[in-house]
N, C-alpha and C positions, 0 to 999 in steps of 0.2 A: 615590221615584216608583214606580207602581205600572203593570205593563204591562197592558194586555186585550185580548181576542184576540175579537174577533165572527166567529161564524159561522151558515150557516145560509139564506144569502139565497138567491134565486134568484127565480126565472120561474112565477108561480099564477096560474091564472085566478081571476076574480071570483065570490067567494063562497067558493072557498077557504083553506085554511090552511098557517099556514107556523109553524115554533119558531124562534126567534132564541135560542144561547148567547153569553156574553159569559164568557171563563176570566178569572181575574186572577190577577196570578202572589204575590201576599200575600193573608192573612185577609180576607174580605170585611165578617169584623164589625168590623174596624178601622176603620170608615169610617163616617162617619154615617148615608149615602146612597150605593144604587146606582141608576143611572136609563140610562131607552135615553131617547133623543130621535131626532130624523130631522131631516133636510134636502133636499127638492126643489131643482132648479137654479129661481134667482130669489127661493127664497123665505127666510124665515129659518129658524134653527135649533129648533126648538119639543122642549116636553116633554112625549113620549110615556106615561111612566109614569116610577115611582121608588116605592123602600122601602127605608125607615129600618131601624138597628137593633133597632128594638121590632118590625118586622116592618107596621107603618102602610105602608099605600101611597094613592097620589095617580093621576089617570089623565087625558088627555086629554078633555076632553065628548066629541071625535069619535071615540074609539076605547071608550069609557065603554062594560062589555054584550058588547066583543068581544073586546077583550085582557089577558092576565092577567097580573104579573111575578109571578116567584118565587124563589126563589133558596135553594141549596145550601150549607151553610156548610164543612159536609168534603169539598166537591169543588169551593169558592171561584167557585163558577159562578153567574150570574144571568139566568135565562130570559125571554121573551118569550111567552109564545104568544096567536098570531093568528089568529084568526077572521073568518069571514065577509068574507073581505077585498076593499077596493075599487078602485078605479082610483085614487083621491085617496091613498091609503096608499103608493102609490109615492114615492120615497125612498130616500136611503142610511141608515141607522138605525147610532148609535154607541152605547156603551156608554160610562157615566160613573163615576165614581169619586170623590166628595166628601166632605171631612172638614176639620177645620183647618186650613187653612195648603197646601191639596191640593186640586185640579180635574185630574182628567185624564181621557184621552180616547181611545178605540178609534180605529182605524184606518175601523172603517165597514165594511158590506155591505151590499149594494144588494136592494133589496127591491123587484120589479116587478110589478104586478096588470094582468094584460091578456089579455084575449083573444086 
């Protein structure tokens, strides 16, 4: 099992930016996919972005233009960075970790957009 440690969150106003890190404590190319998703109270769990092995990434439509992943392979880290950010982006935002036989999950940091 594989630990991640999210950091990063905090308090922007609208139209600001914020870097989300996720460390993992194993190789992150071991894994098929790293992915952030988020969760507002009420709503469900949605997928924020992800990138594969080959370095392919996938994005939200509504964050599609603002947000970008990336990820570090000798420092097992995979980043967020957010733009332009909105009141609807509020959220606790996890970091994921998927591969065969393997789903796991950050503890989460909260990401607030408000004036």
């Amino acid at each position: 099992q594989v630990q991640l440690v999210e950091s990063g969150g905090g308090l922007v106003q609208p139209g600001g930016s914020l870097r989300l890190s996720c460390a993992a404590s194993r190789n992150i190319f071991m894994f098929n996919a790293m992915g952030w998703y988020r969760q507002a109270p009420g709503n469900q769990r949605e997928l924020v972005a992800s990138i594969n092995v080959g370095g392919s990434t996938n994005y939200a439509d509504s964050v599609k233009g603002r947000f970008t992943i990336s990820r570090d392979n000798a420092k097992n880290t995979v980043a967020l960075q957010m733009n332009t950010l909105k009141p609807e982006d509020t959220a606790i935002y996890y970091c994921n970790a998927r591969t065969l036989g393997v789903n796991d999950w950050g503890q989460g940091t909260q990401v607030t957009v408000s004036s």
